[in-house]
LOVEX-717087 format. One record per residue (C-alpha): z, y, x; residue in three letters. Coordinates in steps of 0.05 Angstrom, whole numbers, plus 32768, in hexadecimal, padded with zeros to 4 digits. Layout:
BEGIN
ZYXAla...
This chain:
BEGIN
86497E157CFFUnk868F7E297D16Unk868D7E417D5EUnk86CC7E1D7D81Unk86FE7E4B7DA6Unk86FB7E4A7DF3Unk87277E527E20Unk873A7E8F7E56Unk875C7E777E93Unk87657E9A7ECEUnk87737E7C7F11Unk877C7EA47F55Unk87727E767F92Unk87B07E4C7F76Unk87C27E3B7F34Unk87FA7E1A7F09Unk88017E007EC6Unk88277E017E87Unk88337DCB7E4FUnk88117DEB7E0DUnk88287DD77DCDUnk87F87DBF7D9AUnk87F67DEA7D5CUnk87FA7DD57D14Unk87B37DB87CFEUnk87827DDE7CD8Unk874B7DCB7CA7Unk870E7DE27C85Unk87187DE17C38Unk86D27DD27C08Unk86C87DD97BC2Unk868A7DCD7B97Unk86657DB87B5EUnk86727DFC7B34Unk86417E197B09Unk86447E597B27Unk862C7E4C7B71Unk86497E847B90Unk86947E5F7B78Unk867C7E267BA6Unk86A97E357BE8Unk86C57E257C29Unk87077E3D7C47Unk870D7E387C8DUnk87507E337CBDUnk87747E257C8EUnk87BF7DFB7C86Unk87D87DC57C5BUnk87E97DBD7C1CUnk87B37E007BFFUnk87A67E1F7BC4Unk87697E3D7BA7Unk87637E5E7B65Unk872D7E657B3CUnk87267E957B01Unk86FE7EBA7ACEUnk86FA7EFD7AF6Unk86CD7EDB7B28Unk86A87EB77AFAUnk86C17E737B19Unk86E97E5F7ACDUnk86F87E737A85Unk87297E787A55Unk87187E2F7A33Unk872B7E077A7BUnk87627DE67A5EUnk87687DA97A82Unk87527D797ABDUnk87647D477AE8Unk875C7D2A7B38Unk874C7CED7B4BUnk87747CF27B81Unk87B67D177B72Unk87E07D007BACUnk87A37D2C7BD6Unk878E7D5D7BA5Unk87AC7D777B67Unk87927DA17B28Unk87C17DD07AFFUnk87A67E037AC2Unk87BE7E377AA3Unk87A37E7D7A83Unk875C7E8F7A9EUnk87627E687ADFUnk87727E1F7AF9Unk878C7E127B46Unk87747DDC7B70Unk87A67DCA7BA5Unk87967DA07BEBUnk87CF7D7A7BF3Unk87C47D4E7C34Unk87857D4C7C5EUnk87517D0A7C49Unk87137CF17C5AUnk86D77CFD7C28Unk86DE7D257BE9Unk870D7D227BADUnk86E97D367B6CUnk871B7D697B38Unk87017D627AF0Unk87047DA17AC3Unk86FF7D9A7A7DUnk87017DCF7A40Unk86D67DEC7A03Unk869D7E137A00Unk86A67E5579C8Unk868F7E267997Unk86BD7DEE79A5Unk86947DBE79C7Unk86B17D9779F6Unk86A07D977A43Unk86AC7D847A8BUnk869B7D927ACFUnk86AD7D6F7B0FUnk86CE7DA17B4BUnk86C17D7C7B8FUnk86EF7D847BC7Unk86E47D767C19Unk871B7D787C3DUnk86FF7D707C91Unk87337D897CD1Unk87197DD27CFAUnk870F7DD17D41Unk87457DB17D59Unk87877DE07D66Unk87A67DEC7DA6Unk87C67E247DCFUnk87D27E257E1AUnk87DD7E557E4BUnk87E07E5D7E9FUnk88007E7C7ECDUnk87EE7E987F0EUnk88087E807F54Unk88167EB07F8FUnk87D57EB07FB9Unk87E17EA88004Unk87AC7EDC800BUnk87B97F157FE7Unk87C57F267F9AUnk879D7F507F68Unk879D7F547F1CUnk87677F387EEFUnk87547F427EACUnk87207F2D7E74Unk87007F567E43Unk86D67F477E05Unk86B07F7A7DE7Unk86CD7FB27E12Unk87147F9F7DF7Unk874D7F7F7E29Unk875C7F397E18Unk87A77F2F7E15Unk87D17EF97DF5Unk87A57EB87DF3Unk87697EBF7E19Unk87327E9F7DF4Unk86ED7EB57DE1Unk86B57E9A7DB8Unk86817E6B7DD4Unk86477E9B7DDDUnk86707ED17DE8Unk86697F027E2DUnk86AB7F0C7E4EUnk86B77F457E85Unk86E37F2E7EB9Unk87037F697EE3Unk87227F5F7F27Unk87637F967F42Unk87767F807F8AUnk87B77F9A7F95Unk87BA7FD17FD3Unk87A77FBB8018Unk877C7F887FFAUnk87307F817FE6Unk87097F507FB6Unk86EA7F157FDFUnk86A97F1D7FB7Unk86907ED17FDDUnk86D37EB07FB6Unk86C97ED57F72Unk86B37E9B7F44Unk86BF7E7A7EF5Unk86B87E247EEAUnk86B97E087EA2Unk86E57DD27E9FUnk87077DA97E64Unk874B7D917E59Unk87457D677E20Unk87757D247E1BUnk877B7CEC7DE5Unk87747D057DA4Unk87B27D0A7D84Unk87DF7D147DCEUnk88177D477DB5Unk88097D797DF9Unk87D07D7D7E32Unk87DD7DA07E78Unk87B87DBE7EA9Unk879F7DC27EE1Unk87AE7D6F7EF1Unk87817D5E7EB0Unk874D7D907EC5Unk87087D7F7EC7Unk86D87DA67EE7Unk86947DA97EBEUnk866B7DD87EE7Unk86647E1D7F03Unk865F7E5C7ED4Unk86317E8E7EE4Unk864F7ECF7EF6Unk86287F117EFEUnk86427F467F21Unk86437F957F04Unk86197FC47F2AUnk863A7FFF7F08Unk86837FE47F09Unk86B37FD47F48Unk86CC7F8D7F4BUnk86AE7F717F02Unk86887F3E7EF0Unk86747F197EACUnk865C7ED37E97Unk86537EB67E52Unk86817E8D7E2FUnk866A7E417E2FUnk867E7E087E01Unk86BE7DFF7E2DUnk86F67E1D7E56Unk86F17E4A7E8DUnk87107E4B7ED2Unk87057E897EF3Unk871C7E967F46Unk87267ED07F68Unk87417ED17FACUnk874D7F1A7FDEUnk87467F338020Unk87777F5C804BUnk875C7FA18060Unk87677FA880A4Unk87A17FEB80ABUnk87B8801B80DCUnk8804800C80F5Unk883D802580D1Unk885F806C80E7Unk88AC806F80E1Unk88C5808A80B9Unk888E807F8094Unk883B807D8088Unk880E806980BDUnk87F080768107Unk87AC808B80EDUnk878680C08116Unk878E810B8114Unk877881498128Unk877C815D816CUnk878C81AA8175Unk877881DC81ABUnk873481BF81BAUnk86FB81EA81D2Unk86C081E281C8Unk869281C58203Unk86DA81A98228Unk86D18160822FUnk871181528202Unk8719812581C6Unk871881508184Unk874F81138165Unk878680EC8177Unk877680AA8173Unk87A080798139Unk87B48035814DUnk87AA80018128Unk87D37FCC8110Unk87DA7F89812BUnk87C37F45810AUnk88047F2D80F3Unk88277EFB812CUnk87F37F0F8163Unk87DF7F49818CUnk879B7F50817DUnk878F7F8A8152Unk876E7F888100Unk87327FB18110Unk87197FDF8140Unk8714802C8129Unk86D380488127Unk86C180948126Unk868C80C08109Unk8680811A8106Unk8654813C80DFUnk865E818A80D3Unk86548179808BUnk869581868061Unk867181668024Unk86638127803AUnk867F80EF8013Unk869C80A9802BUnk866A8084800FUnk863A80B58039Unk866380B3807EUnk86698061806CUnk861780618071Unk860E808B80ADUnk85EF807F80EAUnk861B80958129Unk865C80718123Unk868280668168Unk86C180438180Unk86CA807D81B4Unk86FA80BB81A7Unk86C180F48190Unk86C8813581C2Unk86BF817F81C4Unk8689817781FEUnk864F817381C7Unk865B81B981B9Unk863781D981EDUnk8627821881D4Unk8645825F81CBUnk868382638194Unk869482A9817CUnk86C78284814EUnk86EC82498142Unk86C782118116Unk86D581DA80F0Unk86B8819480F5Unk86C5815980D2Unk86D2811080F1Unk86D080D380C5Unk86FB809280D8Unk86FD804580C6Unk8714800480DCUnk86DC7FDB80E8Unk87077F9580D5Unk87167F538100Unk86FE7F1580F3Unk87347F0680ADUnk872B7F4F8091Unk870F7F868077Unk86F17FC68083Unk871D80048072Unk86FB8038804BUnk86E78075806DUnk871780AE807DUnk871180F98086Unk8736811E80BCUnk871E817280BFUnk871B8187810DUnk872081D18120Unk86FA81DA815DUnk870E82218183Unk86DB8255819DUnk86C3824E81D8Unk86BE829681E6Unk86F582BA8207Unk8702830E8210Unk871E831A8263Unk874883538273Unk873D837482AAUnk877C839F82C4Unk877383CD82FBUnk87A983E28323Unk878F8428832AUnk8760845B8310Unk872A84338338Unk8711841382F7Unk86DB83E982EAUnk86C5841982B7Unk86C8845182E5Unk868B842C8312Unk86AD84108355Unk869F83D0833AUnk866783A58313Unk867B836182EDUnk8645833082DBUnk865082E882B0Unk862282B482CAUnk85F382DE82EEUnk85F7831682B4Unk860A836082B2Unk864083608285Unk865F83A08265Unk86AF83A58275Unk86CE83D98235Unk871683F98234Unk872483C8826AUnk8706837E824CUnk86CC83528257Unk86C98336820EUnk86A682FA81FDUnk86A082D48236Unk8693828D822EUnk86BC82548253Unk86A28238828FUnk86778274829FUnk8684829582EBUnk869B82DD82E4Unk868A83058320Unk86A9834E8334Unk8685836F8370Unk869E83B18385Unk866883EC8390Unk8659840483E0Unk8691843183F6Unk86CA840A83C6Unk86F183CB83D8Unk872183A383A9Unk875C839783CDUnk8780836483A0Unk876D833A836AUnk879A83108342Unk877F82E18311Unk87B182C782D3Unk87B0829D8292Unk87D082BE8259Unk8811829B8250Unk881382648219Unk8824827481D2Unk885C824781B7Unk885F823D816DUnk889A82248143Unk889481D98124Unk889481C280E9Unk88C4818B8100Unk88F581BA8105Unk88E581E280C3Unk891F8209809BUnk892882288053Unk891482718088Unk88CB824E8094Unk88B7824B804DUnk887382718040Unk885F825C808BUnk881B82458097Unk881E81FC80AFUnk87E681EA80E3Unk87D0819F80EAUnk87E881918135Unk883281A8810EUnk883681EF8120Unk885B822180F3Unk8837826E80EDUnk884E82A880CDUnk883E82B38085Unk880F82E5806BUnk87E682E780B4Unk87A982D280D5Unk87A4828E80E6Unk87A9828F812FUnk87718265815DUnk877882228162Unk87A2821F8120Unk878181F080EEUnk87A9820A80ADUnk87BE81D2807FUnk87EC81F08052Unk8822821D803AUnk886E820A804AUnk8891820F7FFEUnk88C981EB7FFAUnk88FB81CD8036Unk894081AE8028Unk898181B0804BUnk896D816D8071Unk89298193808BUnk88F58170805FUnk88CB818B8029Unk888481A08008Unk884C81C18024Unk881281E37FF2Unk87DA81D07FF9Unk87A38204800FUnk876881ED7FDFUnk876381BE7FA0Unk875881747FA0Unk872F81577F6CUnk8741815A7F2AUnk876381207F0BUnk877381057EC9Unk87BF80FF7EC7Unk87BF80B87EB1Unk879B80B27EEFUnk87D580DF7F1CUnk880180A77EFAUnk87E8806C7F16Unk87DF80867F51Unk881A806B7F8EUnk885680917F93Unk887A80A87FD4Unk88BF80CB7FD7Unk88C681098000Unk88FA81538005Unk892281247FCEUnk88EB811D7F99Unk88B280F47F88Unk886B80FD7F96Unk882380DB7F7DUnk87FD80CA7FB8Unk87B480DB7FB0Unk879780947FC2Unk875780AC7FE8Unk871F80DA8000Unk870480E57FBEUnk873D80F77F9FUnk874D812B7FDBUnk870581447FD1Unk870881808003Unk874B81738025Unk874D81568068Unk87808115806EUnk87BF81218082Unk87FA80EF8097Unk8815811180CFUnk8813815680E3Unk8829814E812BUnk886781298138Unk8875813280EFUnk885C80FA80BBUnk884C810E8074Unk884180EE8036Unk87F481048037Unk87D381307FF9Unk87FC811D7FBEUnk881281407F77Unk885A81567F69Unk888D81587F35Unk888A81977F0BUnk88CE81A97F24Unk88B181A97F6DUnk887781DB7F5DUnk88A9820A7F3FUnk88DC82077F74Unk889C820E7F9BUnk888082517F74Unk88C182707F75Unk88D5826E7FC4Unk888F82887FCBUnk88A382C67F9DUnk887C82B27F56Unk889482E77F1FUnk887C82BE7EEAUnk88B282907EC8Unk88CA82867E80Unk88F3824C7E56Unk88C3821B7E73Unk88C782267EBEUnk88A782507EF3Unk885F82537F0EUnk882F82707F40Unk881B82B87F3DUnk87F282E97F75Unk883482E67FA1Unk8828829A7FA3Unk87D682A17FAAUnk87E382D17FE7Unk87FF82A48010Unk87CC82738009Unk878F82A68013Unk87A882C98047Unk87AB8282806BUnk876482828060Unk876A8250801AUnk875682517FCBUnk877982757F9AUnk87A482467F62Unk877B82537F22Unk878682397EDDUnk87A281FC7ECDUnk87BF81CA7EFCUnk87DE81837EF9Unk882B816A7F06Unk8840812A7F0DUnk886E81377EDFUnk887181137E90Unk888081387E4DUnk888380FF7E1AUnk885080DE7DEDUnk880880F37E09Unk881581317E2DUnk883081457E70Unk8836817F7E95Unk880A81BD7EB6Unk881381F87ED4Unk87ED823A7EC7Unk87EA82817EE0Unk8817828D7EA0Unk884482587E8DUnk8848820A7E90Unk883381DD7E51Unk8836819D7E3DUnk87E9817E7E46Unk87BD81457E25Unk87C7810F7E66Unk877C80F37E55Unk876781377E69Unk874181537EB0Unk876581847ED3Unk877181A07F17Unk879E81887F4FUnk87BA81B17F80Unk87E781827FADUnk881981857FDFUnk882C81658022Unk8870813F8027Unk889681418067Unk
């Protein structure tokens, strides 16, 4: 039996059609009646007039065919000649046409055979194709594939066959998983019509069963029936935060100088965008913290203990010899008309809680010396070289002065403030700086100072103030292909591959502002800016191909408290053919872009 070819065609919400052109007929081509049975054939798909050839190498005829004759030669014709004889198919007829081969046997005996010949028309030929309309709610790109390979060109399958059906929303947009679906339908008109169109001729035969992957994101398969398929996909906005100027987003961020046990919001809150011609927001953000830097999105995403309230310090009653980090996960949970976002990562450095009090006397009449005893909250505490260290906030500190002693004055100050250069205001003279997340600069090669939640490494500014930041840590490693399609931002006068989400951060907290200052978030850079970037930070190691990093460069980033560049890591940058390019502690090459390798990205601003 020949299995008919079906048609492919993809519809998304809205669909229109184009006028296919019919193709030139086929036929299947019989012959029979030959003594050897395995010269009995059939030739399928195949065009008018045909020839097939019989000789003595296959056994099908010998040297003594010498002559013959059709019955019918305005449909069929005979012709001999050496150890073969043609039969031609002229024009397609109904029945059979018999071709009569005669010769002599060795001995001279006469002889003849009768060839038969069936001339019947294949499935009947057409081609057609669709095109996709704009959706009024939201685009994506769909494909088909049959036996793991992408259909392209004419989308048609066998009956019988299984057909993978993979749905891309484009960003901002999910799959509507409810509006996913696949109808047979068939377009057939009079035999004979000269074109067919679709979809006013459509007619809808019946639903075809999809089933959804469990391993696979947005794919679903279905079995190819004896007829055409119509498959719909439709989208749903994801509801966003509001657009920065000059660019990114007003999604939340750390708060800085919090201390732990004050009643103070550890983020500052995002806003989030409106529903397009109305005041009424997407979503409403929602908020979750955990003290677990490995916990995944899909984890946070099925946690108990998500709130629409800002999440505080006040939690954190107890006593904090140093500064901590906690980690507080954020969504949109969507309007009526979207969807969720996916879960977020924001890293929170909450400050100690502890504090050392100097006590300066006026005169020799020290504390030390006995004229005087100090307790915190009700306890005998120790004062050395002039300083109560250690002493929690909110605790009452109490100085009573021995019989026979008196003080006479007491004055009671707050260390002045510590002001910080921003990284607003960053020049070429900043670069090696330590850049905190509330967008304080801090000099290179130092301690981290409290309340400073390092992000990065300055490396690179230009003469209009913008540039690259180093990361402190690795993201996760990454295909280039992958880096590739990944979106592209342009900051400091060069382009950047935004890494599209949390997994693809891994450890590194998101970023799109770092106080007043927006930033492209985690992204990889052209090999041109990691160089610039190696070699303002003091790298010794260049050749023909380019600078890279070297233990000048890795100082800077441990001394800020991060992880040492080691090996091999990606740029955004191609090289040609199948390779693109890395950076080492030795040299840059050219690498296989199939390959997993590390990423170490920057921050544009």
């Amino acid at each position: 039996m020949i299995m008919k070819k079906k048609i492919l065609s993809l519809l998304v919400l809205l669909m229109t059609a184009a006028t296919g052109a019919w193709a030139q007929q086929k036929y299947n081509v019989t012959f029979s009646g030959f003594d050897n049975a395995s010269c009995n054939t059939t030739i399928t798909d195949v065009t008018l007039p045909y020839s097939k050839s019989f000789g003595k190498t296959d056994a099908c005829s010998n040297a003594y065919d010498i002559d013959g004759s059709s019955n019918n030669e305005q449909l069929v014709g005979a012709s001999f000649g050496g150890d073969n004889f043609t039969i031609t198919v002229k024009s397609a007829f109904e029945g059979t046409v018999t071709v009569s081969v005669g010769g002599d046997t060795e001995s001279f005996n006469h002889y003849s055979r009768n060839i038969t010949v069936a001339c019947v028309p294949a499935a009947p030929p057409f081609d057609y194709t669709f095109s996709v309309a704009d959706c009024d709610h939201g685009t994506g790109t769909v494909k088909f594939f049959i036996d793991e390979k992408e259909v392209k060109g004419a989308n048609v399958a066998d009956e019988g066959k299984t057909v993978t059906v993979t749905v891309t929303p484009d960003a901002g947009w999910i799959v509507d998983d409810t509006k996913v679906k696949a109808e047979s339908y068939s377009t057939w008109e009079a035999a004979g019509a000269p074109s067919r169109r679709a979809p006013g001729n459509i007619q809808i035969l019946g639903d075809v069963t999809l089933t959804k992957s469990t391993t696979a994101e947005n794919t679903w398969t279905f079995t190819m029936p004896a007829a055409s398929v119509l498959v719909s996909a439709a989208y749903i906005p994801v509801a966003a935060f509001a657009p920065a100027e000059p660019s990114g987003t007003l999604a939340p961020t750390a708060a800085e100088g919090v201390i732990a046990g004050e009643d103070k919001a550890i983020i500052v809150a995002g806003t989030v965008a409106n529903i397009p011609e109305t005041t009424n927001p997407q979503g409403t953000v929602k908020y979750f913290v955990t003290d677990n830097k490995d916990m995944t999105a899909e984890q946070a995403a099925k946690a108990n203990g998500w709130v629409e309230t800002l999440p505080t310090a006040a939690g954190y009653t107890g006593s904090y010899a140093d500064d901590f980090q906690v980690y507080v996960w954020y969504y949109i949970q969507a309007a009526t008309g979207y969807a969720d976002s996916k879960p977020q990562r924001i890293e929170v450095t909450v400050q100690s809680n502890l504090f050392d009090l100097a006590l300066n006397a006026a005169n020799a009449n020290t504390i030390e010396a006995g004229k005087a005893t100090v307790t915190v909250g009700g306890t005998a505490a120790t004062v050395t070289e002039g300083k109560l260290q250690g002493v929690k906030m909110g605790s009452e500190v109490k100085m009573t002065a021995k019989e026979g002693y008196k003080f006479r004055k007491v004055e009671v100050k707050k260390a002045a403030a510590v002001t910080y250069p921003l990284l607003s205001a960053a020049t070429t003279s900043d670069i090696g700086k330590v850049v905190c997340a509330a967008g304080h600069l801090h000099d290179a090669k130092t301690a981290v100072p409290d309340g400073c939640t390092a992000v990065g490494i300055v490396g690179k500014v230009t003469s209009t103030g913008h540039g690259l930041i180093l990361a402190l840590k690795n993201a996760t490693s990454q295909t280039w292909n992958t880096i590739n399609g990944w979106t592209s931002a342009s900051y400091a006068g060069t382009t950047l591959k935004v890494l599209p989400d949390a997994g693809a951060r891994g450890n590194l907290s998101s970023y799109e502002t770092l106080g007043e200052t927006t930033v492209s978030n985690w992204a990889v850079a052209q090999k041109s800016d990691y160089e610039a970037i190696f070699t303002n930070l003091g790298s010794t190691v260049s050749d023909s191909y380019g600078t890279t990093y070297d233990n000048n460069v890795n100082a800077y980033i441990t001394d800020a408290g991060g992880t040492a560049i080691t090996s091999g890591y990606w740029s955004a940058t191609y090289d040609g053919g199948n390779y693109s390019w890395i950076f080492s502690s030795e040299y840059w090459d050219s690498y296989i872009k199939s390959n997993s390798v590390k990423v170490r990205p920057v921050l544009g601003f």
